[in-house]
N, C-alpha and C positions, 0 to 999 in steps of 0.2 A: 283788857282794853275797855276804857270805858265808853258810853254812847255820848250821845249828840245830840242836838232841834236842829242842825245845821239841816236843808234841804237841799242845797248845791254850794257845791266849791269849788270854786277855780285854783288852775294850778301850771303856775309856771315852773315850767319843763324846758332848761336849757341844755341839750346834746350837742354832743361834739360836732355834727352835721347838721343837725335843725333844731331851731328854739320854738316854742307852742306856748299859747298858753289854749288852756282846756276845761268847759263846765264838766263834773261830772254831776249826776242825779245821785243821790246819797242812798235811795232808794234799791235805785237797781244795778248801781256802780255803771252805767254807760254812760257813754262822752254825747253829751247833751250839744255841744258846741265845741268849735275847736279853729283857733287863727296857729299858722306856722308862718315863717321864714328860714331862710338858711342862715349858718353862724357862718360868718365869714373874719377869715383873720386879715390882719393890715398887714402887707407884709416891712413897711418902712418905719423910722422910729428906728428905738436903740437895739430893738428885738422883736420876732415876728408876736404879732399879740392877738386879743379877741376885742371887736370892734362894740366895745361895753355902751357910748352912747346910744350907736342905733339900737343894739340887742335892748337897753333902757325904754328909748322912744318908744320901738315894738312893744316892750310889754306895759306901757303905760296907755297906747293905741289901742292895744286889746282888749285890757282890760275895763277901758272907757266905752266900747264899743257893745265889751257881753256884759257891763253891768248895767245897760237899758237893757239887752235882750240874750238871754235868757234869763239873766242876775244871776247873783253869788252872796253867800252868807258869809263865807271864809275861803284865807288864801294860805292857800301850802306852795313849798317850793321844791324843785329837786333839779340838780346840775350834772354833769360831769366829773367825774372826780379829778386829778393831777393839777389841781386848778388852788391857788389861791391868791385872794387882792389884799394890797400893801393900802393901806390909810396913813394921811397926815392928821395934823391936828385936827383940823378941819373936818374931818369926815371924807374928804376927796382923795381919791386916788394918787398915791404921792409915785406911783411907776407904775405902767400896764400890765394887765394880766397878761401875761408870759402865753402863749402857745406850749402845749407841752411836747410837741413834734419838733419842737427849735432843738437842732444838737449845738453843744455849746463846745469851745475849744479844749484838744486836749491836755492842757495843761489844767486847766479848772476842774475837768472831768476825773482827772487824776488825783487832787488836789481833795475832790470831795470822796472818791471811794475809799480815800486813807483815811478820811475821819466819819466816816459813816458808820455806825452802832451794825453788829454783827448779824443775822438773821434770828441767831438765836434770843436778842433783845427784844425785834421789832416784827418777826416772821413776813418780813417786804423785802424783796429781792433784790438787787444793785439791778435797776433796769434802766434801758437806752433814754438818751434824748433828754424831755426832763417829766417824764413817768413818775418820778419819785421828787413831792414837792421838796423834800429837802436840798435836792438838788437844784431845785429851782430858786431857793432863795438862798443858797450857798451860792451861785452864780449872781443876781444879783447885788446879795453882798461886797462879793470878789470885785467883778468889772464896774459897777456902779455904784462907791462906795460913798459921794456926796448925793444921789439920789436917795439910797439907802437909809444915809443920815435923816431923812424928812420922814420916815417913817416911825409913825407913834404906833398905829394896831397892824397888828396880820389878823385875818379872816380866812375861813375856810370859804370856797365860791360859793356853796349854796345860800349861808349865810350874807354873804356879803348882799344878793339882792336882797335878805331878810330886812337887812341893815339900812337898803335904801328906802324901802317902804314903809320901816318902824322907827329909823335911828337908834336902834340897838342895836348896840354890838355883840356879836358872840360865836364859838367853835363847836361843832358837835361832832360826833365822835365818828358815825360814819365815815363823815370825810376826813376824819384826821385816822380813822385805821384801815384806809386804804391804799397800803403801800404808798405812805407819803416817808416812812422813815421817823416820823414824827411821835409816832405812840407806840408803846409796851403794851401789848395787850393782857401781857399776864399781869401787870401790877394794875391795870388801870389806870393808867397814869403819862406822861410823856416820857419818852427816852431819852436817852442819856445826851442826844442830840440837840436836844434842842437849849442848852447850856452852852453846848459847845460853839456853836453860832453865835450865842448869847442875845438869844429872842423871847427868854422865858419873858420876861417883862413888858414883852410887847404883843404876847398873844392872846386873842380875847377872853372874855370866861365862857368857861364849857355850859352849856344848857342840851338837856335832851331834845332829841328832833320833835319830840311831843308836846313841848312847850311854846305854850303862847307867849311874844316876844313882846306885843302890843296891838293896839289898831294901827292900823294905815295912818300915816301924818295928815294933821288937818289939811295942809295944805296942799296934798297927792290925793287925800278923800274930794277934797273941792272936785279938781281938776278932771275927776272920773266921774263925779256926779254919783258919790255914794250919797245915801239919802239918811245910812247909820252906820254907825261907827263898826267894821268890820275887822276881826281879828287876822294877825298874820302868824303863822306858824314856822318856830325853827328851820324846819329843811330838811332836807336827807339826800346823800349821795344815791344818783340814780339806779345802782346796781345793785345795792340796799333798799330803794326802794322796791324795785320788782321782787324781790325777795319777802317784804314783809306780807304780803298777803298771803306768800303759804307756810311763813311763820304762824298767821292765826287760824289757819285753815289746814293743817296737815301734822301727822304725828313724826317725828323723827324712828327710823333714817330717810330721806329721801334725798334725787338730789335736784335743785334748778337751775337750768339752762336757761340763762338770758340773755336773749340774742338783740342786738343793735351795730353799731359799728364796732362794736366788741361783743366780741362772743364771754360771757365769765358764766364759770361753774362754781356750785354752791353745794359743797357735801354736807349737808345739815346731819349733825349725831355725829359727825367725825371726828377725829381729834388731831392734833398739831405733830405728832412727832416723828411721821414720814414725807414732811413737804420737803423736794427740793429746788432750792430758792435760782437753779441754774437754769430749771425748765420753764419758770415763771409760775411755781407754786405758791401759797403763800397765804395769809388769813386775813380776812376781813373783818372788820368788825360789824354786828348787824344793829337792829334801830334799839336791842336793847340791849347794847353795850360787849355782846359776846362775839368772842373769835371763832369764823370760821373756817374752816379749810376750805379753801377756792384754788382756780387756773384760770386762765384765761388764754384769749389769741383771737385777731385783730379779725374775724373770722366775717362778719359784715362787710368790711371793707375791703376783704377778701373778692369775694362775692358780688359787689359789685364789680370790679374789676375785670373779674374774669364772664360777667354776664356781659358789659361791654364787647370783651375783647369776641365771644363766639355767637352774639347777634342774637336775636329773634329764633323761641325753639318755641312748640307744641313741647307746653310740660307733659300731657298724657304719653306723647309717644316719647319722650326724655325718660320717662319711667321706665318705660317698656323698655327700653334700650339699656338698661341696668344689665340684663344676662350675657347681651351681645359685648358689653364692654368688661363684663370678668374674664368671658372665657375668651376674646382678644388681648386680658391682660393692658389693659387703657388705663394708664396712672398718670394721677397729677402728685407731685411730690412736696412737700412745703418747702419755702415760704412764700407767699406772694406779694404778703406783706412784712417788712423785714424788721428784727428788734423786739420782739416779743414771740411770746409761743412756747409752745411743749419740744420744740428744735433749734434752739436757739445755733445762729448761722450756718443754718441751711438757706443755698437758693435754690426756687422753683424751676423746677422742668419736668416736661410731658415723656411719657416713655408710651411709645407702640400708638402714636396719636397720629401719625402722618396720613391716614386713610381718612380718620374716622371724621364720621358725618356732627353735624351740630347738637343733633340730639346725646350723640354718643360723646361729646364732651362735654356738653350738660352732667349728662346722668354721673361720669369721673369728676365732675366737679362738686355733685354734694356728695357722692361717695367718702372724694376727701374731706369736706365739711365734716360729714358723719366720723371720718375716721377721727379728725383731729379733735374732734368731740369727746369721743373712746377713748384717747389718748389722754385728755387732761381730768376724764373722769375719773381715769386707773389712778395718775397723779396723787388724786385728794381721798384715794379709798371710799369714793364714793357707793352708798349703799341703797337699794329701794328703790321705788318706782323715779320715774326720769321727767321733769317736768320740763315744758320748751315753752316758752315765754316772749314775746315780739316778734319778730317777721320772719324768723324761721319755723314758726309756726304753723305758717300756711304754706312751706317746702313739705308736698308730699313725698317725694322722693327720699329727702332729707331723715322723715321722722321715720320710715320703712327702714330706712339703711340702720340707722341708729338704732331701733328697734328690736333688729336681727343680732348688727354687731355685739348689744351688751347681755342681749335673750333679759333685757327687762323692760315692763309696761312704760310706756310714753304716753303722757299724757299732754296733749299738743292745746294750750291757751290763746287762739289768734288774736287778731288784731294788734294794735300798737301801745294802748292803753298800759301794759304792765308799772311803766315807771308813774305814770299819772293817777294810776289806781292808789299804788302802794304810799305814795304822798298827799293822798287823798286820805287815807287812813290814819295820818296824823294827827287828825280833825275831831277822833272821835268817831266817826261814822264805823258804825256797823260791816268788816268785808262783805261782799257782795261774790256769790262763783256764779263765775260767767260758762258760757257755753267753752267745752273742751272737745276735743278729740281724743277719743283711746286708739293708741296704736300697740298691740300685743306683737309681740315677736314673734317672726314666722321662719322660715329653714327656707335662705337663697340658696339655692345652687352655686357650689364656691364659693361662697363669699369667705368664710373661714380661710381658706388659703390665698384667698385674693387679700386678706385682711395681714395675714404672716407676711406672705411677702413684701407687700407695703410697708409693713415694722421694718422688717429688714432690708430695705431701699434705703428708708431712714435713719438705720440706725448706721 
């Protein structure tokens, strides 16, 4: 990787539940400055979608706001993945970004799993809703076929805010090899798919997330009161991004756990030929173009739900209540959240929970974090120390159970920073390690048979 003069760079951070933008110090990689809002989707229109002016406005507000104070030298980007925008000639959005939680009818649904390229093409699963962007613009296509017709480029999302900032167009590879259906990762190259829709000639050109795209447009640099001409950087899918910083920073095998509103595992040193694409196995592509074995499940959004649902706990004594809830036998069983995961249609329910106190369904509820953790690391043969990355980082509970369950070193990364770090990186700058936690594994009482029996509930 090479360096940089860059002294801070901002970085717009669009997730599925909150969009940021973020100074980081190049120096010491910490978040200097930080504006969010929530992504909110519309639900009316031809399909539910993501509301791209305001998330715009927002990052044009922000970015006017920290480039008086603190400033920024350069701007990276990182999105969500299952996301891509449709352009006219124009440059303007010829159809809305799609929500990828919209399930579309079963006949389209149908319509696209018989022409979708096999796992063994594209190693991306047939997954729900429209998880898998081919699905999403095979649906498109299908129901909106004179909308369709106005479309001159497809974009991958990160890119696409690249595009509005630089008027360049362009696709990179994170985003197009995360289970969109769209790329081969053995050949390097797009799959067989994207023929068969007949979009080759409408999909941007591939540029590395490491390439500078351009400055900011004169006329976006006015409007924020940049004072010189500042570079904007490719982009990178967010789950790519937290991963690249212990690409530069850690030897293969290990594996990272980056947790958000998805939980995805990262078997770095693994290899491809025991994923099964039923559990939601399957290979990502990373910022330098390589596949690799990953899982995932909806495991944040999990998590919240269920913090809702059991109220206000004291986490110290939700710890403590870890022994009381093995030897009651206190299980949460997946899924909580449906359509993805290592159990694909199973639904949720409590078994032995009718007594138990708050604490006590706390501690079962990152139990099963931890297990469905275990579960998708088995998945991808993941090997080496266990890296945990975003806000289950600061779940002690969480990283003990894990810990135990895999008898390997957890190295726990808090704060929120991972994805803003690792697109910070694109820049040039130097990684930066931040304060960790070491969690070694230690010998619970039961948990090994608390752990069998939960398989076998599941299975």
């Amino acid at each position: 990787m090479t360096t940089s003069s860059y002294r801070r760079i901002a970085v717009l951070d669009i997730g599925k539940t909150n969009a940021k933008v973020v100074v980081l110090d190049s120096g010491t990689g910490a978040e200097i400055a930080v504006l969010k809002r929530p992504n909110i989707t519309i639900k009316t229109g031809p399909y539910p979608h993501y509301d791209i002016e305001a998330l715009w406005s927002f990052a044009l507000d922000a970015l006017k706001s920290l480039a008086r104070e603190p400033g920024f030298d350069a701007i990276s980007i990182t999105t969500h993945g299952a996301a891509a925008a449709l352009l006219d000639r124009d440059g303007a959005l010829a159809m809305p970004v799609i929500d990828y939680e919209h399930e579309y009818p079963e006949a389209i649904r149908d319509a696209y799993t018989a022409l979708r390229p096999s796992f063994g093409e594209t190693f991306s699963p047939r997954l729900a809703m429209g998880l898998n962007v081919g699905a999403q613009l095979h649906y498109q296509k299908s129901a909106f076929p004179d909308d369709f017709a106005n479309v001159a480029t497809i974009l991958t999302y990160a890119q696409y805010w690249t595009a509005r900032l630089t008027g360049v167009a362009a696709n990179e590879l994170t985003s197009l090899g995360c289970h969109t259906d769209l790329w081969n990762p053995k050949t390097s190259d797009y799959s067989s798919l994207v023929d068969k829709l007949g979009i080759g000639e409408l999909m941007a050109p591939i540029r590395s997330a490491f390439d500078t795209l351009g400055p900011v447009l004169p006329e976006i640099a006015a409007a924020l009161g940049l004072s010189a001409p500042v570079p904007v950087y490719c982009g990178i899918h967010d789950s790519n991004a937290s991963l690249l910083p212990h690409l530069v920073h850690r030897e293969a095998p290990f594996a990272v756990v980056s947790t958000g509103t998805w939980v995805i595992n990262f078997g770095v040193g693994g290899d491809l030929d025991h994923l099964d694409p039923g559990r939601d196995a399957l290979a990502n592509v990373d910022a330098y173009g390589r596949a690799v074995p990953s899982s995932r499940f909806m495991g944040g959004r999990e998590f919240e739900i269920l913090s809702a649902e059991i109220g206000p706990v004291d986490e110290t004594a939700a710890q403590a209540a870890i022994g009381a809830v093995i030897d009651k036998n206190i299980m949460l069983l997946a899924n909580i959240a449906s359509g993805s995961g290592p159990f694909p249609g199973k639904a949720s329910r409590w078994i032995n929970a009718e007594e138990a106190s708050r604490e006590e369904r706390f501690a079962a509820a990152c139990l099963y974090l931890a297990l469905m953790t275990d579960a998708c690391l088995g998945l991808i043969g993941a090997k080496g120390p266990i890296v945990v990355e975003g806000p289950f980082a600061l779940n002690g509970a969480y990283l003990k159970l894990l810990a135990a369950l895999t008898g390997r070193d957890v190295m726990a990364l808090p704060g929120s920073t991972g994805t803003s770090q690792g697109a910070a990186l694109l820049t040039g700058i130097r990684p930066v390690s931040g304060a960790q936690t070491h969690v070694p594994p230690t010998d619970i009482a039961g948990l090994k048979a608390y752990r069998d029996r939960w398989f076998a509930a599941m299975e």
